[in-house]
Backbone as CSV, one residue per row, in Angstrom:
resi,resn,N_x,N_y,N_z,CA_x,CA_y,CA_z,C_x,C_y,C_z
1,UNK,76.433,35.301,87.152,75.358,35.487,86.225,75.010,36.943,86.026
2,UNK,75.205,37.771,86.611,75.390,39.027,86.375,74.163,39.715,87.292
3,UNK,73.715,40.944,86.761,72.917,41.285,88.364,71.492,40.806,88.402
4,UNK,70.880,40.445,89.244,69.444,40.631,89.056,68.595,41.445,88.989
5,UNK,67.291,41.353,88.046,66.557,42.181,87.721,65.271,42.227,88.618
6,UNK,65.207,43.318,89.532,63.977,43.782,90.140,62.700,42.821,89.584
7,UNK,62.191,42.115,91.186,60.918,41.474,90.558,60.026,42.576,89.666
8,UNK,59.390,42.066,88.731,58.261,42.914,88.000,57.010,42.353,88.102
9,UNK,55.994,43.147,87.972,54.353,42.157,88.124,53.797,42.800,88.453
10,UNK,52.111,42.770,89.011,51.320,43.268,89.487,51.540,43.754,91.135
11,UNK,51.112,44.293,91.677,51.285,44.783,93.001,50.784,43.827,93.754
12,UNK,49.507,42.896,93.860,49.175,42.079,94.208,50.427,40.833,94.188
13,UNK,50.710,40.669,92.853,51.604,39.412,93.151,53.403,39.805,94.205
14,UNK,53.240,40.896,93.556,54.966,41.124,94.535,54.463,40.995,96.163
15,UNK,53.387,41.171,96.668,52.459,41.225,97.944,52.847,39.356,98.632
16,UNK,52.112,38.796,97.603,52.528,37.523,97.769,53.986,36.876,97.740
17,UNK,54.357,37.527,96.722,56.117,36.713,97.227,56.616,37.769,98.102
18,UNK,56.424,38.506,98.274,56.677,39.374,99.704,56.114,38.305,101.113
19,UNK,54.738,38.286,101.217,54.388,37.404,102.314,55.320,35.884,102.573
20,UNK,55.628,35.616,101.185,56.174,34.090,101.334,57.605,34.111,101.730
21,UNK,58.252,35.757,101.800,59.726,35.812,102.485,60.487,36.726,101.300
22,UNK,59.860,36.903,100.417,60.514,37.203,99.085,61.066,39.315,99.541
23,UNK,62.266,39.297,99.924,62.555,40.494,100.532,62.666,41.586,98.750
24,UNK,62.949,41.018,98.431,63.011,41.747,96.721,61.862,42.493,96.305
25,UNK,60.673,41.654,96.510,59.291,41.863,95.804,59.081,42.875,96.188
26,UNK,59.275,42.620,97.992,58.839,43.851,98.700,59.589,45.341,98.448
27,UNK,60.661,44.703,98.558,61.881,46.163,98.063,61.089,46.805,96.639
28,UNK,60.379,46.052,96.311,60.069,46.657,94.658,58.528,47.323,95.118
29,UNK,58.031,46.840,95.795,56.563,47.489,96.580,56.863,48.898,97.253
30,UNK,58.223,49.177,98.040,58.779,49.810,98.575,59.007,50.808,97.340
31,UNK,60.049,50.586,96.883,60.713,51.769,95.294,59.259,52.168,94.624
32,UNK,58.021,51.389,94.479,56.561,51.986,93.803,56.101,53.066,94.552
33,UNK,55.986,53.002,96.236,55.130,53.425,96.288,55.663,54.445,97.666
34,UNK,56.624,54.368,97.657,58.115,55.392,98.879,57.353,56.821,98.791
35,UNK,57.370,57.050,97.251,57.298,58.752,97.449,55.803,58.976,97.787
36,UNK,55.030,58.411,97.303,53.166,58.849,97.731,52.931,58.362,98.978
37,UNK,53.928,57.639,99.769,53.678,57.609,101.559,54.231,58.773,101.908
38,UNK,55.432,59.529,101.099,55.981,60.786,102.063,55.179,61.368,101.559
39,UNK,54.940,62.008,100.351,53.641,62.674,99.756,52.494,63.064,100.873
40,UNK,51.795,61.888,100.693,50.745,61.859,102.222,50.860,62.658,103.373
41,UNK,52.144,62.129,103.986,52.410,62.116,105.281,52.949,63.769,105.743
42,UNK,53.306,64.485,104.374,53.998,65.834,104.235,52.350,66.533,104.590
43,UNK,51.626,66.372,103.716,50.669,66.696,103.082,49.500,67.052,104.642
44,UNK,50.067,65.616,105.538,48.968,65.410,106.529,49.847,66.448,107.583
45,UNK,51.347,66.932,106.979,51.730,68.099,107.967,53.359,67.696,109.004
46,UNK,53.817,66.562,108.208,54.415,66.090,108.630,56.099,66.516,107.983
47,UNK,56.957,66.980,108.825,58.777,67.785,107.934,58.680,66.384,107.162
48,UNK,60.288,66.819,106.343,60.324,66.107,105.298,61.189,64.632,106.715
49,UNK,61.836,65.111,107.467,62.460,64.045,108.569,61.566,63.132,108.192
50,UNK,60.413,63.458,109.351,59.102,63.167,110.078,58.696,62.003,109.342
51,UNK,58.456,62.790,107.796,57.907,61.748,106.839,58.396,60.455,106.545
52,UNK,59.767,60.794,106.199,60.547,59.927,106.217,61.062,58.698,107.271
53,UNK,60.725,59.099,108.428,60.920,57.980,109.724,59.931,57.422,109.714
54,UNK,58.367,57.987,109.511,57.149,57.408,109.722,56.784,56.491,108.466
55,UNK,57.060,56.856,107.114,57.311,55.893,106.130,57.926,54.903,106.023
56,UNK,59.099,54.731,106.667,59.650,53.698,106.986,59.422,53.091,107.805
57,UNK,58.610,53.261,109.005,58.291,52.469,109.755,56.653,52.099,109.503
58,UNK,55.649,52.340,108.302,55.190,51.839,107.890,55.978,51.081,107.056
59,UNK,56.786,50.890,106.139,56.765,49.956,105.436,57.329,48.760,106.106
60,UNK,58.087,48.930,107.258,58.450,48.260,108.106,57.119,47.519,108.657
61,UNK,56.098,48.089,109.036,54.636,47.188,109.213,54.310,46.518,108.338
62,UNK,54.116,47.409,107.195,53.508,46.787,106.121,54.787,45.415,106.093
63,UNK,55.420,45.282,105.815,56.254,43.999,105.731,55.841,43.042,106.474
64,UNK,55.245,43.352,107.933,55.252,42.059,109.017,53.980,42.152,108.584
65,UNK,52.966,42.650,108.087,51.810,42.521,107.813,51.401,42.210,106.227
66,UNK,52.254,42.002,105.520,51.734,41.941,104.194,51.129,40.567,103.782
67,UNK,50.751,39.426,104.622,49.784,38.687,104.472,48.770,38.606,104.817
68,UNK,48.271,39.812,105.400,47.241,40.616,105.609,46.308,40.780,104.188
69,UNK,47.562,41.303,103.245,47.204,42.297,102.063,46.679,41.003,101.044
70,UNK,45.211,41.109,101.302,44.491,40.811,99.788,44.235,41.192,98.320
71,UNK,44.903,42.805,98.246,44.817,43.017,96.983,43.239,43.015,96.711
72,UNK,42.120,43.672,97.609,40.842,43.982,97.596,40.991,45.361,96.885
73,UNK,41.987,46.023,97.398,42.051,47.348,97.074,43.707,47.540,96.966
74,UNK,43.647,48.763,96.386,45.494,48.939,95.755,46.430,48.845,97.012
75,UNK,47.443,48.463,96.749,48.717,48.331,97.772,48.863,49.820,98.159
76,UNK,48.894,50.584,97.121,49.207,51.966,97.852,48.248,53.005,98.575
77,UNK,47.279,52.099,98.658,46.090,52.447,99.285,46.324,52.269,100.591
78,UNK,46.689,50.919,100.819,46.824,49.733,102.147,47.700,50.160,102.750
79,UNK,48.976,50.317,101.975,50.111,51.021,102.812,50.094,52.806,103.238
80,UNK,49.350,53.531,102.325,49.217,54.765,103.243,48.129,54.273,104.290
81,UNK,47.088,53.576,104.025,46.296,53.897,105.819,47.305,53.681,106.962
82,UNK,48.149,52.557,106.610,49.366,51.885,107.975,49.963,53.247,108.393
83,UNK,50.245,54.023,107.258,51.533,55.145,107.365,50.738,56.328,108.101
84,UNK,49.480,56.581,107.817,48.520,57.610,108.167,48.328,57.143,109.697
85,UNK,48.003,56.039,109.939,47.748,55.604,111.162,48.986,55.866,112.130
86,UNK,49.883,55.376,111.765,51.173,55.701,112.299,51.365,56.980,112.808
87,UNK,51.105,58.051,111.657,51.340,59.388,111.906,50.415,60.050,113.089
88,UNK,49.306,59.503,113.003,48.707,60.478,113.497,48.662,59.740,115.080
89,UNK,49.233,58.765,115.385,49.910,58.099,116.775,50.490,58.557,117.502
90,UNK,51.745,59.137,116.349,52.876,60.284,116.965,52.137,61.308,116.934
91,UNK,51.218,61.991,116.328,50.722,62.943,116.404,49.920,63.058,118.144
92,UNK,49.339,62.151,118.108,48.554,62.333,119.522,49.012,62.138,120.195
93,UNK,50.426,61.621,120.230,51.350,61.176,121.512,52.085,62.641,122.052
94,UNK,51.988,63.476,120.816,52.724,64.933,120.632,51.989,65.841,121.024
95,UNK,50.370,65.270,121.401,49.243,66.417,121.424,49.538,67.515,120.597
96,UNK,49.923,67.235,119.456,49.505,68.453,118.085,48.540,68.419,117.362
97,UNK,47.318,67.568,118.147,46.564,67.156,116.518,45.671,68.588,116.005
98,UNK,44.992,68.901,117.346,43.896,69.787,116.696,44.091,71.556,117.230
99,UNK,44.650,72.189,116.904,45.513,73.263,117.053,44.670,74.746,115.814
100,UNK,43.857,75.361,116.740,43.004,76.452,115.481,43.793,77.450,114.988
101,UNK,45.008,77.531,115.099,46.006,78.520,114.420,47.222,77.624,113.561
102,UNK,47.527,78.520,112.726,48.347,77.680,111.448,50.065,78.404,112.172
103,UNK,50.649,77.051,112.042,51.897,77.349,113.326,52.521,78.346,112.371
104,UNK,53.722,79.579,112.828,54.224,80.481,112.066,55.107,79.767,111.212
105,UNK,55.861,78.923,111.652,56.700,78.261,110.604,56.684,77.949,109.197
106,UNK,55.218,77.872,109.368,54.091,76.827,107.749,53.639,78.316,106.981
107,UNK,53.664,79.450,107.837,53.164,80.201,106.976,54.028,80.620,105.863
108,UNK,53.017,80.969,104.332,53.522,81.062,103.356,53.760,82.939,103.161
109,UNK,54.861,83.273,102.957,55.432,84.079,102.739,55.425,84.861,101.421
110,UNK,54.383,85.874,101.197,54.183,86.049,99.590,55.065,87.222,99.408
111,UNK,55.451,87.421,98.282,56.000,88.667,97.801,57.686,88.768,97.905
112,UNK,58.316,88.848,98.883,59.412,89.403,99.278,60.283,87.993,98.594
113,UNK,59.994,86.795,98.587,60.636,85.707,98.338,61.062,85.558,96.975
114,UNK,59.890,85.612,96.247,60.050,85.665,95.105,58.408,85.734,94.023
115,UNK,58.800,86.177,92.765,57.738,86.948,92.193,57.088,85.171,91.536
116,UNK,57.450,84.462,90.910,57.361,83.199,90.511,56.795,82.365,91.367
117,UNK,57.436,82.360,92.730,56.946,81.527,93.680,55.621,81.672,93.801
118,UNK,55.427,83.431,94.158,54.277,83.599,94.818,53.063,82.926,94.092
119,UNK,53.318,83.290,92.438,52.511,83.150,91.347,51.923,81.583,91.133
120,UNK,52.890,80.833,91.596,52.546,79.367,91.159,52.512,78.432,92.923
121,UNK,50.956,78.795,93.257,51.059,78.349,94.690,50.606,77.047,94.280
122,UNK,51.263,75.676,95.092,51.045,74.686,94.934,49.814,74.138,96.314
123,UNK,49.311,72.566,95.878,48.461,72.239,96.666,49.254,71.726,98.128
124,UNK,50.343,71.849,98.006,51.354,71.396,99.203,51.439,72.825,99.746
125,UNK,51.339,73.780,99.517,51.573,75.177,99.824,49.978,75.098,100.826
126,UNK,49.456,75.556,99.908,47.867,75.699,100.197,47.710,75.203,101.892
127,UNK,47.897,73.924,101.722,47.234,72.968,102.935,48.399,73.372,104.155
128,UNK,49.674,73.752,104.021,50.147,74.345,104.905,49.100,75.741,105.486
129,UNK,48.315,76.133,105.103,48.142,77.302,105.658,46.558,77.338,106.049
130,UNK,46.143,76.010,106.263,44.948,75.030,107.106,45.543,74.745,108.221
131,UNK,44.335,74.945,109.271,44.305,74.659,110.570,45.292,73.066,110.632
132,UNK,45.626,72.312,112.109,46.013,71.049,111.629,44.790,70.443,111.272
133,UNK,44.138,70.665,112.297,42.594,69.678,112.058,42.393,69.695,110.653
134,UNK,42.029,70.605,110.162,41.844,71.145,108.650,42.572,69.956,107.896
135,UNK,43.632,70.658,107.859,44.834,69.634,107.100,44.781,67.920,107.359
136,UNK,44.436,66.998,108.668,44.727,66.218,108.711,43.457,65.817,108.007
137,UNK,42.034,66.380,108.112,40.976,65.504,107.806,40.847,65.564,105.818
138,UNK,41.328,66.563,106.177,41.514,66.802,104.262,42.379,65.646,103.384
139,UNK,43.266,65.893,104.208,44.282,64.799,103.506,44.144,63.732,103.625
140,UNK,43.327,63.046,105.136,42.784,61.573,105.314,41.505,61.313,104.339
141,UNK,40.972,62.287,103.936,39.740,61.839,103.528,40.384,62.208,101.594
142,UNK,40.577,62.463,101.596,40.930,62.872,99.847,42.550,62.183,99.384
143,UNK,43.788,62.722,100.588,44.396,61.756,99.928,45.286,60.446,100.463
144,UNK,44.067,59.976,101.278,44.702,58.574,101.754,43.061,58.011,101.114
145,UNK,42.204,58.737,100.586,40.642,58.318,100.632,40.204,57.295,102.058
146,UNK,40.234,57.912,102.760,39.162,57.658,104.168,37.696,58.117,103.642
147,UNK,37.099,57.392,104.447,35.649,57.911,104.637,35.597,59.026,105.719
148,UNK,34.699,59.447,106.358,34.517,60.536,106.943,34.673,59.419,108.799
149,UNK,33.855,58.591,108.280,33.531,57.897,109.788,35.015,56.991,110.054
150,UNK,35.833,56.638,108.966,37.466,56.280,109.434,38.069,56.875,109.474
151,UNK,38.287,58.584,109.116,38.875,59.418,110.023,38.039,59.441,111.248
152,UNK,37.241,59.829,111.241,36.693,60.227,112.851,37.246,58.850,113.783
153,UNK,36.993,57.917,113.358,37.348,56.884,114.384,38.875,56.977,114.640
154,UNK,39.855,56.787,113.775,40.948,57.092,113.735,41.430,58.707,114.535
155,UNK,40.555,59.208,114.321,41.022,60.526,114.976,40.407,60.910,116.112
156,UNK,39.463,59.827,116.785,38.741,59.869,118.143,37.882,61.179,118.259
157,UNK,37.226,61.190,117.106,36.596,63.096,116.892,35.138,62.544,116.496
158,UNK,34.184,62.904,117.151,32.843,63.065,116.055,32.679,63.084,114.996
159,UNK,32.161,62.614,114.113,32.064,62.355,112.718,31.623,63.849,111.698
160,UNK,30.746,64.683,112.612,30.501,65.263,112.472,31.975,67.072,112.353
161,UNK,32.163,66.370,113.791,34.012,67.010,113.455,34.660,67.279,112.282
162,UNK,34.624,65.954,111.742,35.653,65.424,110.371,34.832,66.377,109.532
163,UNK,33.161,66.246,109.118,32.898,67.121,107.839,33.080,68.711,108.433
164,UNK,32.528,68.833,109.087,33.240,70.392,108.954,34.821,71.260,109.102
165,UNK,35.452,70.085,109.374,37.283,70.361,108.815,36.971,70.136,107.729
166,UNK,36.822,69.205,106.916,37.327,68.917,105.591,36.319,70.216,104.819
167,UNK,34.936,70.491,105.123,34.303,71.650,104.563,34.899,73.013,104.367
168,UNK,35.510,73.264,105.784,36.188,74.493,105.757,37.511,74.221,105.032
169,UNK,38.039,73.429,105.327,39.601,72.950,104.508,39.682,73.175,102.827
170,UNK,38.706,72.544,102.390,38.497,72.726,101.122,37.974,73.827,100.771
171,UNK,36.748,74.280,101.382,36.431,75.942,101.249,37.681,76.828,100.710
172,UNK,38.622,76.929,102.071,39.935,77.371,102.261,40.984,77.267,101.276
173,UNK,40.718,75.871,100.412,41.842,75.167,99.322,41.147,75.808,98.240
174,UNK,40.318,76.125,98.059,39.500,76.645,96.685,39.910,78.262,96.813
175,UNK,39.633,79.087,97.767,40.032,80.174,97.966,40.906,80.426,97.164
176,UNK,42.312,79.607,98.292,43.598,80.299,98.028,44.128,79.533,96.500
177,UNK,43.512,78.577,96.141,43.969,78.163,94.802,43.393,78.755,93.363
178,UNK,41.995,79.777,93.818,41.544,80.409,92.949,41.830,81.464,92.795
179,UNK,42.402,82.401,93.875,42.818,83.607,93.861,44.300,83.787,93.456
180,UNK,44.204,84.745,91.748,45.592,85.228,91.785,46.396,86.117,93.269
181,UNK,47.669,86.164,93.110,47.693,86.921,94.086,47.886,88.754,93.616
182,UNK,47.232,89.422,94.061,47.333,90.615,93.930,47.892,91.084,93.159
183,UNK,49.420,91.472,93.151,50.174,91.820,92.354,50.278,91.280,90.894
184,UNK,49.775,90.742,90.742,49.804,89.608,89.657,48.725,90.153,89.053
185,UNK,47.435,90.220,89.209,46.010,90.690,88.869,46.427,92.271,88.645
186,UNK,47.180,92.900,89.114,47.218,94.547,88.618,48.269,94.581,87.741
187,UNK,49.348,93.883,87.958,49.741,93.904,86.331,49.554,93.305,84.887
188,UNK,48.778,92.172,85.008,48.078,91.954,84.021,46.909,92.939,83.939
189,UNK,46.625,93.353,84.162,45.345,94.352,84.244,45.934,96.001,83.665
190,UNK,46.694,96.420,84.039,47.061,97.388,84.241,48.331,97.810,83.220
């Protein structure tokens, strides 16, 4: 009969023929929503490996758990908390979580690299050059949307913890996303 065509539908319903055994639906839940779990998981500070093992082994949860999933709130909602949770497991198992210096590796390198680069700093750039704390509560709370008190619980930190990372984090993200960089400002200027 020739090949089959990828279930199509709402996210909710592929959820359900996913729960009922339907390995397809899920494969199609998987192909939606693959890149905004590595997205996340980069974002929360994680190599591109990293991301990639820990994404898969959320979706690997999310699978044994997807009759869990009510479709109260978006699938790709549901499946980054699993993936976030995950991460930050290995994270504490690694004791890297809360670290007040930005490791040398992450630092961003202006000028010598290139004149373009420097010019067009991205929000993946940026958050590399946040504390981890910084980085993890930023990204749990904005882009996995946590509340302040499900990171803190999740991150075994005072609640109070969480707003002043994400305060300074964003402080920090406004900075460096508002400021041309130097060279850039004197030759347009000049």
């Amino acid at each position: 009969m020739g090949m089959e065509r990828p279930p199509t539908g709402h996210d909710v319903e592929l959820a359900a023929l996913a729960a009922a055994g339907d390995r397809k639906a899920y494969g199609e839940l998987v192909r939606r929503h693959g890149s905004g779990v590595r997205g996340l998981l980069r974002r929360l500070g994680a190599d591109s490996a990293t991301a990639d093992d820990v994404a898969q082994d959320a979706f690997i949860t999310g699978f044994e758990q997807v009759a869990d999933f009510r479709g109260e709130g978006a699938f790709g909602g549901w499946i980054k908390k699993i993936a976030a949770r995950l991460y930050l497991k290995k994270v504490k198992r690694e004791r890297l979580i809360f670290s007040d210096t930005v490791e040398p590796v992450e630092e961003i390198v202006v000028g010598a690299a290139s004149k373009d680069a420097a010019s067009r700093i991205d929000l993946d750039e940026a958050l590399k050059t946040l504390s981890r704390g910084e980085r993890l509560c930023v990204s749990l709370c904005y882009g996995a949307d946590w509340s302040h008190a499900e990171a803190a619980e999740a991150l075994n930190i005072p609640i109070g913890t969480v707003k002043s990372h994400v305060k300074r984090g964003l402080d920090k993200l406004r900075a460096k996303l508002a400021r041309p960089e130097e060279g850039t400002r004197r030759e347009a200027h000049g």
